[in-house]
PAVOTOR-236124 format. One record per atom (N, C-alpha, C, O, CB): residue in one letter; atom name; x, y, z. Coordinates in Angstrom, 3 decimals, always signed. Atoms other than C-alpha are relative to their C-alpha. Glycine has a CB too. Layout:
REM PAVOTOR-236124
(node 'A', 'CA', (X, Y, Z))
...
END
This chain:
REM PAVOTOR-236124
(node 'X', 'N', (-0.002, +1.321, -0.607))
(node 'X', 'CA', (+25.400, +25.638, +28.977))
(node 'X', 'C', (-1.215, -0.111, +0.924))
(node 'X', 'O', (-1.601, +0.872, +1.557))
(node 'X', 'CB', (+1.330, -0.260, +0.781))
(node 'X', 'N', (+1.393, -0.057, -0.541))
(node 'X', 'CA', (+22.076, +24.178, +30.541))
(node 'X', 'C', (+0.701, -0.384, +1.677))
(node 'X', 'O', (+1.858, -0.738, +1.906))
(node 'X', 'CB', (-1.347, -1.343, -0.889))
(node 'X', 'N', (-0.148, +0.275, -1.198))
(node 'X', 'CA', (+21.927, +23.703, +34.313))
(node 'X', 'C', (+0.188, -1.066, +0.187))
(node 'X', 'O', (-0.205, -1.821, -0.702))
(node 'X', 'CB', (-0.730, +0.304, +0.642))
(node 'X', 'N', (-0.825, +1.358, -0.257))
(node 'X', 'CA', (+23.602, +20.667, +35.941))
(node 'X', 'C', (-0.957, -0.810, +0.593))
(node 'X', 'O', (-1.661, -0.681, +1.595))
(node 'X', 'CB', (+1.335, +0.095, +0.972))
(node 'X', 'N', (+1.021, +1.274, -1.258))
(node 'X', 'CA', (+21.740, +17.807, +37.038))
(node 'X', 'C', (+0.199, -1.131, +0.468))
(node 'X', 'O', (+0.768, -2.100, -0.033))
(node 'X', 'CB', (-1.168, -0.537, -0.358))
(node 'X', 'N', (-0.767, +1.062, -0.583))
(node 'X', 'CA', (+21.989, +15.812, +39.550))
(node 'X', 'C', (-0.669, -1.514, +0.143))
(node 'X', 'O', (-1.878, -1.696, +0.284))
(node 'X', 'CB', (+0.370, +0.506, +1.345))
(node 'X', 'N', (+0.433, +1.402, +0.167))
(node 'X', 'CA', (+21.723, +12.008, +39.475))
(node 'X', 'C', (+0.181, -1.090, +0.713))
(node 'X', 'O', (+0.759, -2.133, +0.405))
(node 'X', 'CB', (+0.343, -0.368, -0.904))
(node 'X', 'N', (+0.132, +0.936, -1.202))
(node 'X', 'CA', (+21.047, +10.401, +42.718))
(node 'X', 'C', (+0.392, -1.665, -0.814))
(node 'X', 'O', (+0.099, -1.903, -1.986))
(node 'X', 'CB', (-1.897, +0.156, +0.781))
(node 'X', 'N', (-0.543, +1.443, +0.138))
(node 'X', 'CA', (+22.577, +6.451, +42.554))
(node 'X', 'C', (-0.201, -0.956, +1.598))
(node 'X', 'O', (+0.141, -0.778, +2.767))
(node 'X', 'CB', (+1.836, +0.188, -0.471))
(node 'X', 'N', (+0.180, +0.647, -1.334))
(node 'X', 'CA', (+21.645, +4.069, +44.920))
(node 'X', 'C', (+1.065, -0.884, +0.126))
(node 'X', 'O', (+1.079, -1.220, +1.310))
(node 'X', 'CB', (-1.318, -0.731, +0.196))
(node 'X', 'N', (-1.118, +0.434, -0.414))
(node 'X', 'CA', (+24.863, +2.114, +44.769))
(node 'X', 'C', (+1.025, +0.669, +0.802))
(node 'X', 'O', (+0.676, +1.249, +1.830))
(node 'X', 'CB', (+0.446, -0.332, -0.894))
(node 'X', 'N', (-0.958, -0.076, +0.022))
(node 'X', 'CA', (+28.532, +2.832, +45.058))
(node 'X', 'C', (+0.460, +0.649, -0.659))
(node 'X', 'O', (+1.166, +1.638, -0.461))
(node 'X', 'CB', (+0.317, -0.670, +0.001))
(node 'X', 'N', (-0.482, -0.164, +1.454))
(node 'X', 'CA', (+29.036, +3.038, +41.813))
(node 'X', 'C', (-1.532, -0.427, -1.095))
(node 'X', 'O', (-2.638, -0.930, -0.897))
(node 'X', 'CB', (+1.570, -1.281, -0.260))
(node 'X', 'N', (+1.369, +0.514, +1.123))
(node 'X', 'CA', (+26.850, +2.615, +38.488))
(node 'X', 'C', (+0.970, +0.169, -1.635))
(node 'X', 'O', (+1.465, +1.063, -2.322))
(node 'X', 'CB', (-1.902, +1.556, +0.092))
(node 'X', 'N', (-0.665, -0.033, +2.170))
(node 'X', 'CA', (+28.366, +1.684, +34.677))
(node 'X', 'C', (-0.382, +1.477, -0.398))
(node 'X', 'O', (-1.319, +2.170, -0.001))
(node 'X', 'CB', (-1.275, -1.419, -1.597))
(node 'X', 'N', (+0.297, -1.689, +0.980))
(node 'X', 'CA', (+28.813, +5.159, +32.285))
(node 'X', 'C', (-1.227, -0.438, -0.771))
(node 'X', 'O', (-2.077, +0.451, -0.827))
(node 'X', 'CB', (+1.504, +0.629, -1.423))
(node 'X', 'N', (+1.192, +0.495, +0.718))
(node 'X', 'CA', (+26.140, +3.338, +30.317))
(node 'X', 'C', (-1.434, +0.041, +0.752))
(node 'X', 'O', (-2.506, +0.389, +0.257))
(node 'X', 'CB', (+0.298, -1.426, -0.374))
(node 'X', 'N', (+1.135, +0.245, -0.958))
(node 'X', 'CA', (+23.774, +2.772, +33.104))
(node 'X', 'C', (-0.547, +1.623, +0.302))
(node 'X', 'O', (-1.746, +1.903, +0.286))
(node 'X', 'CB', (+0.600, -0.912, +1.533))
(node 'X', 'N', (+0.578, -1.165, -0.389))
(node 'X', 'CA', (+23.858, +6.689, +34.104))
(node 'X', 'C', (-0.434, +0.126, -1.030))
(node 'X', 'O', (-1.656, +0.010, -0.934))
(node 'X', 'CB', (+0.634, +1.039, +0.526))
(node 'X', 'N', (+0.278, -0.670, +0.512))
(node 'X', 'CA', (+23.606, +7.768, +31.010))
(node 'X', 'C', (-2.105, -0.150, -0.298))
(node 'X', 'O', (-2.942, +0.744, -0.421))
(node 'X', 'CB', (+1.142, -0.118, -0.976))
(node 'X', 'N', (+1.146, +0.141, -0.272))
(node 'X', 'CA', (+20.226, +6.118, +30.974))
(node 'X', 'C', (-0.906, +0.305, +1.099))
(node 'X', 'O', (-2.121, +0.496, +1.144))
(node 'X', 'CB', (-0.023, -0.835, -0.161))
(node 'X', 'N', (+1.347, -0.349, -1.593))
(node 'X', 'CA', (+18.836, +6.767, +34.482))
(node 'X', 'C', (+0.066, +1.239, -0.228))
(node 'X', 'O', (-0.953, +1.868, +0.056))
(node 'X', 'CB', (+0.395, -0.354, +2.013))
(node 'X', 'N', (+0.060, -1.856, +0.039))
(node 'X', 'CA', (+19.886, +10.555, +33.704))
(node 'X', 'C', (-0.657, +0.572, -0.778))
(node 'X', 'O', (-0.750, +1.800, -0.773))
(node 'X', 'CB', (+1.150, +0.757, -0.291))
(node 'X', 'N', (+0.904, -0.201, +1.199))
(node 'X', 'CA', (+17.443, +10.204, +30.492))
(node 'X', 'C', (+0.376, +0.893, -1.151))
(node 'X', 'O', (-0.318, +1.552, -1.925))
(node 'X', 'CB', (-1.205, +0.499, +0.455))
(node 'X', 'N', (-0.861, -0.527, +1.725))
(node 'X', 'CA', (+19.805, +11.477, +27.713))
(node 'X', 'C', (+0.571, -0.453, -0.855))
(node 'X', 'O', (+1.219, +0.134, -1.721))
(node 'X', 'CB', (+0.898, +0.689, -0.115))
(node 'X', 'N', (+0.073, +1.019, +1.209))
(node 'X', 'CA', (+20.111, +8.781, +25.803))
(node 'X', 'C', (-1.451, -1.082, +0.714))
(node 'X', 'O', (-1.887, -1.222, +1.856))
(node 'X', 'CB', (+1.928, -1.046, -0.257))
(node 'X', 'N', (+1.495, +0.950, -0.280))
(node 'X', 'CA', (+16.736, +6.084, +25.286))
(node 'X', 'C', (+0.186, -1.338, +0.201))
(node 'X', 'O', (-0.626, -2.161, +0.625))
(node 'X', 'CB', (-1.058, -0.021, -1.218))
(node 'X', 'N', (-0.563, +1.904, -0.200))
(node 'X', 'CA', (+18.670, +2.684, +25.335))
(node 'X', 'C', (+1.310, -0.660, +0.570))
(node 'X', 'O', (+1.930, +0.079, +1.334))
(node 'X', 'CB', (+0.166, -0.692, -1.431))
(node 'X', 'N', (-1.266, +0.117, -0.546))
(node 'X', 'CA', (+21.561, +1.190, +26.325))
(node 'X', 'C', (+0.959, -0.415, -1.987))
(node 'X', 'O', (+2.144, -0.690, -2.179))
(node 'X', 'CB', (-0.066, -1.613, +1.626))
(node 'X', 'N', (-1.149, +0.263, +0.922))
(node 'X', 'CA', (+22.704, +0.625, +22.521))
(node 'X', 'C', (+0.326, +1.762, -0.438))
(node 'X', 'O', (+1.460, +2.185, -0.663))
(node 'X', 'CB', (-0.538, -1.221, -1.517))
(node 'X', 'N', (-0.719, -1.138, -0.294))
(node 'X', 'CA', (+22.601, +4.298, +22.330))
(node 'X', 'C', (+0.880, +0.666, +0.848))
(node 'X', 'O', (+1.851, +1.238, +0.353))
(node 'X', 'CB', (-0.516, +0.491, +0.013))
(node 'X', 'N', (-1.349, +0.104, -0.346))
(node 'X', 'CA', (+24.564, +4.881, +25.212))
(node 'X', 'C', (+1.124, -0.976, -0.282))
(node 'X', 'O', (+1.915, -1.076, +0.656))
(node 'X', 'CB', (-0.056, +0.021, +1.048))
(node 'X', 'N', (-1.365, +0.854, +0.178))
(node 'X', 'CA', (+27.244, +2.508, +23.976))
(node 'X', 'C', (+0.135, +0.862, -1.249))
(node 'X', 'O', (+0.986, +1.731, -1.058))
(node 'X', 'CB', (-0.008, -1.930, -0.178))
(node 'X', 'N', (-0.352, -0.954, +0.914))
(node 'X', 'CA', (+27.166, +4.385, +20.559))
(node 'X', 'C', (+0.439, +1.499, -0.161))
(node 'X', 'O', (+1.078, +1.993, -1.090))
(node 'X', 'CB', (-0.747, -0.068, -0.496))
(node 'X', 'N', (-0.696, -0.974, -0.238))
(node 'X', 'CA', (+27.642, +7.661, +22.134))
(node 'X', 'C', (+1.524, -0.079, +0.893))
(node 'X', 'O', (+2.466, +0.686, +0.684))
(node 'X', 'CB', (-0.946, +0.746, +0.547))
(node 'X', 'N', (-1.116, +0.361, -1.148))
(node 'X', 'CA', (+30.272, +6.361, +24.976))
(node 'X', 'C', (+1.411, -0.137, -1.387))
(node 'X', 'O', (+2.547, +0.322, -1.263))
(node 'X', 'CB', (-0.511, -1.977, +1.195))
(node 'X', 'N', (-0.741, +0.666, +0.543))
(node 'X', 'CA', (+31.845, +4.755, +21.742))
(node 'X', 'C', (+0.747, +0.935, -1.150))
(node 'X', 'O', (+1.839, +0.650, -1.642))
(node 'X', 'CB', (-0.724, -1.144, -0.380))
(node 'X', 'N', (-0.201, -1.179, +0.649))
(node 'X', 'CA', (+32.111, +7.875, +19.653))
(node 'X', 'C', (+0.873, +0.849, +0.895))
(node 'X', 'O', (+1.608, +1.641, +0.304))
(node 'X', 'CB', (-1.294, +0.646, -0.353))
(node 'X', 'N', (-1.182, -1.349, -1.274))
(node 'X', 'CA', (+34.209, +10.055, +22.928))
(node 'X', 'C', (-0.896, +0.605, -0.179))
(node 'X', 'O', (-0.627, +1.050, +0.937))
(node 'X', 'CB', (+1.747, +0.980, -0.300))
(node 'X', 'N', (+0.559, -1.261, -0.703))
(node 'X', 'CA', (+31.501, +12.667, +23.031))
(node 'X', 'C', (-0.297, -0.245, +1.527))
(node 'X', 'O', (-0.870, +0.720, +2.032))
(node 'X', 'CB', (-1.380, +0.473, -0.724))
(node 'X', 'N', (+0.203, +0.102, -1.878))
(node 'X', 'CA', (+31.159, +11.635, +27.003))
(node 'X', 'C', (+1.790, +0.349, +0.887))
(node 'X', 'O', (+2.946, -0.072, +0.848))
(node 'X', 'CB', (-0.649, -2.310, +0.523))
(node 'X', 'N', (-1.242, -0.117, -1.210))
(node 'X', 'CA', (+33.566, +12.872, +29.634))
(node 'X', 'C', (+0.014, -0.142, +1.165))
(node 'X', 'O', (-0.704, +0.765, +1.585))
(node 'X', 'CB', (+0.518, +0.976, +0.162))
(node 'X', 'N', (+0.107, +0.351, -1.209))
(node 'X', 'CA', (+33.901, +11.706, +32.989))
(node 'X', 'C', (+1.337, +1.019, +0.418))
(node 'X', 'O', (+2.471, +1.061, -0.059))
(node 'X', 'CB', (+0.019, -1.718, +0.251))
(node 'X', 'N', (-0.974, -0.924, -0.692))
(node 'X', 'CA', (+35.574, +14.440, +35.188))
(node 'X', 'C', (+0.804, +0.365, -1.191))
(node 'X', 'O', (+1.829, -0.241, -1.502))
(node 'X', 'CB', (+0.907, -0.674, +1.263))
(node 'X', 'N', (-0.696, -0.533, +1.138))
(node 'X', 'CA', (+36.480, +16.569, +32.049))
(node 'X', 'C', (+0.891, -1.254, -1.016))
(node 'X', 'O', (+1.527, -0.828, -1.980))
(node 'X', 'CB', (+1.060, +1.159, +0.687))
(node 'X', 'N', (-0.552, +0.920, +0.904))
(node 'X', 'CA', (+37.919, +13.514, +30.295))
(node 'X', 'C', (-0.617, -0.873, -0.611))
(node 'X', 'O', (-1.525, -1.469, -0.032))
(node 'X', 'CB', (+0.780, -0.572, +0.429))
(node 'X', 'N', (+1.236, +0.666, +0.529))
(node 'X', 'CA', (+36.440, +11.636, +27.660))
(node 'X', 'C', (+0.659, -1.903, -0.193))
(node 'X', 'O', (+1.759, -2.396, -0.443))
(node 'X', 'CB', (-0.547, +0.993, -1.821))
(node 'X', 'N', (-0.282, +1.181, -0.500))
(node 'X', 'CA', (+36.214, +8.083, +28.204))
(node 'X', 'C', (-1.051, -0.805, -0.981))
(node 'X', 'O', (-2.205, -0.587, -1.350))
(node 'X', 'CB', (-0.181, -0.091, +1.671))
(node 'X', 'N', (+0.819, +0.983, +1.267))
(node 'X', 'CA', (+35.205, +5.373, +25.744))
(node 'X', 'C', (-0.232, -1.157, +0.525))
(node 'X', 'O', (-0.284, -2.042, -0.329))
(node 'X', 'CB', (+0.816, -0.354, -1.424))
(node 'X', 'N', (+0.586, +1.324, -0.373))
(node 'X', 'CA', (+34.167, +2.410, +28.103))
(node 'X', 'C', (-1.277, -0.335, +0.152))
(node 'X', 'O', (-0.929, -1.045, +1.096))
(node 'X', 'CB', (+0.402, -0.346, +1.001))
(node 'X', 'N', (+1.327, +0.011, -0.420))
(node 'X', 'CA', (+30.794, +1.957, +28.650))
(node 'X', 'C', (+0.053, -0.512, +1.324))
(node 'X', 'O', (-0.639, +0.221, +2.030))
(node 'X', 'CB', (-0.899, -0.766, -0.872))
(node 'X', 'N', (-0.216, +0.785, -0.763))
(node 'X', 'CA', (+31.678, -0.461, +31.539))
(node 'X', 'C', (+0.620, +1.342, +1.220))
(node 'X', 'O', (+0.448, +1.377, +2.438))
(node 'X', 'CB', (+0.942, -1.293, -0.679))
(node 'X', 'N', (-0.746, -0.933, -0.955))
(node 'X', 'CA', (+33.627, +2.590, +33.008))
(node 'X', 'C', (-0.482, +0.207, +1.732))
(node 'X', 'O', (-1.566, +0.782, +1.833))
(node 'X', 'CB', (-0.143, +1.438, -0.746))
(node 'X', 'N', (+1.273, -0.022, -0.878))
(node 'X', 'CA', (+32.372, +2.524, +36.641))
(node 'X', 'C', (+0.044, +2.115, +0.850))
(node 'X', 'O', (+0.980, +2.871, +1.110))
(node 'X', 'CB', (+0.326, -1.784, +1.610))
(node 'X', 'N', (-0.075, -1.373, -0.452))
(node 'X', 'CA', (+31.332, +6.116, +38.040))
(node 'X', 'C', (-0.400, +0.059, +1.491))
(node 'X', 'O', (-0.903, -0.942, +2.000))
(node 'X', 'CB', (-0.919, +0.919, -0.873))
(node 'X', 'N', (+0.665, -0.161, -1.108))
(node 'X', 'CA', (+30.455, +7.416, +41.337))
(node 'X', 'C', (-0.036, +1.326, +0.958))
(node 'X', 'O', (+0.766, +2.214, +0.666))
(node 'X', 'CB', (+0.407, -0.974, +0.622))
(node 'X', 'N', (+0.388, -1.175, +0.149))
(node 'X', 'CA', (+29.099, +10.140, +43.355))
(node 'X', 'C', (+1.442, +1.137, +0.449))
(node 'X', 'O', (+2.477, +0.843, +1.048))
(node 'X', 'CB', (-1.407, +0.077, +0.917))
(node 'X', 'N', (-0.881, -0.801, +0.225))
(node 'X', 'CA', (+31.027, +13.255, +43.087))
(node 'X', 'C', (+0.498, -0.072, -1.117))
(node 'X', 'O', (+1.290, +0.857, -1.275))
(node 'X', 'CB', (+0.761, -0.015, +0.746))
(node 'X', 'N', (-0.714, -0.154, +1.592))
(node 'X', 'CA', (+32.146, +12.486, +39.250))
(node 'X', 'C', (-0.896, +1.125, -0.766))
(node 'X', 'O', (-2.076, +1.199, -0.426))
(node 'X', 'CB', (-0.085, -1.670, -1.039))
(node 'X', 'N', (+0.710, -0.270, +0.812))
(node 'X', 'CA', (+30.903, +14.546, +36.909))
(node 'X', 'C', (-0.306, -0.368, -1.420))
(node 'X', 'O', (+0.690, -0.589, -2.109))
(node 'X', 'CB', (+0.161, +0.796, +0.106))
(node 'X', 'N', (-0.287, +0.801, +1.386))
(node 'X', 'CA', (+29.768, +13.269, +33.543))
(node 'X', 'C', (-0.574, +1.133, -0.815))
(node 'X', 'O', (-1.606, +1.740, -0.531))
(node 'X', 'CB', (-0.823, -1.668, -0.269))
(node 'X', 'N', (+0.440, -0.903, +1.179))
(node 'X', 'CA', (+29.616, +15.551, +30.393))
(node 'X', 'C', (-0.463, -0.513, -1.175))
(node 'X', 'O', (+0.251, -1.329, -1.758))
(node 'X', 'CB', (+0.970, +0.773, -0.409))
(node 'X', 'N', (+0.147, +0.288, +1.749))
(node 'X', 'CA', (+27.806, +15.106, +26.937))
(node 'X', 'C', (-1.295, +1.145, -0.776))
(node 'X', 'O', (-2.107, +1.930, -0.286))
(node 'X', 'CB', (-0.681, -2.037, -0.258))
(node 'X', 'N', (+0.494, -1.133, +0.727))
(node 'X', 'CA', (+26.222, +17.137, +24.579))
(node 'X', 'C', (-0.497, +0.893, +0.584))
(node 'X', 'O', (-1.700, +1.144, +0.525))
(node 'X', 'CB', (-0.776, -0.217, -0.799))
(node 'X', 'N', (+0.523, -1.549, -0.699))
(node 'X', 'CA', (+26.180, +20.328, +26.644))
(node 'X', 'C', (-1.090, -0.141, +1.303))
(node 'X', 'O', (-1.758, +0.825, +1.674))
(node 'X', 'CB', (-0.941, +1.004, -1.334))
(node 'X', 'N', (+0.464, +0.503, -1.209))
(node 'X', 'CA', (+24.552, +18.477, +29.733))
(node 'X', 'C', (+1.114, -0.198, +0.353))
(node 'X', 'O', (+2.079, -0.451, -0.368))
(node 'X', 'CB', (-0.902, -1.060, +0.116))
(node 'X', 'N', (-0.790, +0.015, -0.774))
(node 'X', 'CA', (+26.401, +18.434, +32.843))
(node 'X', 'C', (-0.740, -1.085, +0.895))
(node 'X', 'O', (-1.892, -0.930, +1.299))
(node 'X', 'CB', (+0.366, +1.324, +0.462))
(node 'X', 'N', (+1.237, +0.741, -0.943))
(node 'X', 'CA', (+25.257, +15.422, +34.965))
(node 'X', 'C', (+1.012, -0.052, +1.320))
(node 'X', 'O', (+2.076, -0.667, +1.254))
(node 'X', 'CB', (-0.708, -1.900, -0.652))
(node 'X', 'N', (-0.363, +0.456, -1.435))
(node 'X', 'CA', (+26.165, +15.687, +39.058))
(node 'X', 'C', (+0.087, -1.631, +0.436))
(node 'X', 'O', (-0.888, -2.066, -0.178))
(node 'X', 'CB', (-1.089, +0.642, +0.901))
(node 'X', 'N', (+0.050, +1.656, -0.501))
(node 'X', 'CA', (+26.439, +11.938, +40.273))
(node 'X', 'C', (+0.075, +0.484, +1.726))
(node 'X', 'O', (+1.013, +0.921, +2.393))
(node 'X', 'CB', (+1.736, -1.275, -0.707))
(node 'X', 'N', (+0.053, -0.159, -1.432))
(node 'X', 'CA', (+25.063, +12.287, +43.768))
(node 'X', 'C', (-0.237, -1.648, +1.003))
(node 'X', 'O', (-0.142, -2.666, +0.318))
(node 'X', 'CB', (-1.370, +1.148, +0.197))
(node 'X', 'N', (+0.058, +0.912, -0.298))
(node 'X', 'CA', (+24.566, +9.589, +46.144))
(node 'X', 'C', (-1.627, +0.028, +0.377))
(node 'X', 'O', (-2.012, +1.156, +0.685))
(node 'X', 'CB', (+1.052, -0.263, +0.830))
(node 'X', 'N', (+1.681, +0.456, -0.370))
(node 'X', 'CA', (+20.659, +8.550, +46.909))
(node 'X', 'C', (-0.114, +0.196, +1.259))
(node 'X', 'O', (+0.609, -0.484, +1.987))
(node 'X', 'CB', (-0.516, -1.574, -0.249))
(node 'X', 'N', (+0.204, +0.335, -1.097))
(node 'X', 'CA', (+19.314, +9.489, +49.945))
(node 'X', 'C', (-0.605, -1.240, +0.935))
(node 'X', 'O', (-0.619, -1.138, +2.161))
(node 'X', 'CB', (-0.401, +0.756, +0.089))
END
């Protein structure tokens, strides 16, 4: 498993769709909706098929063997 990375957010919160793009592991937002939409993503070990889902820091989000931290922005 590769090292975890973390993904400062300048909100609150940010859509599963939205990280998956600012975290640069998917290139669009119709790819994240096609992976979100498939279950390979898990939010806090669970896999979650919303795109809309809202996340925030302290979640962790999983997909293909990336671990992404959700930190808050300094």
């Amino acid at each position: 498993m590769s090292t975890p990375i973390e993904v400062p957010i300048r909100d609150e919160t940010i859509r599963l769709g939205q990280l998956l793009k600012l975290a640069g592991v998917v290139d669009d937002g119709a790819m994240a909706r096609e992976v979100i939409e498939r279950g390979v993503v898990a939010v806090n070990g669970e896999i979650d098929t919303r795109r809309g889902r809202q996340v925030r820091p302290g979640d962790v989000v999983t997909f293909e063997g990336e671990t992404l931290h959700i930190t808050a922005a300094p």
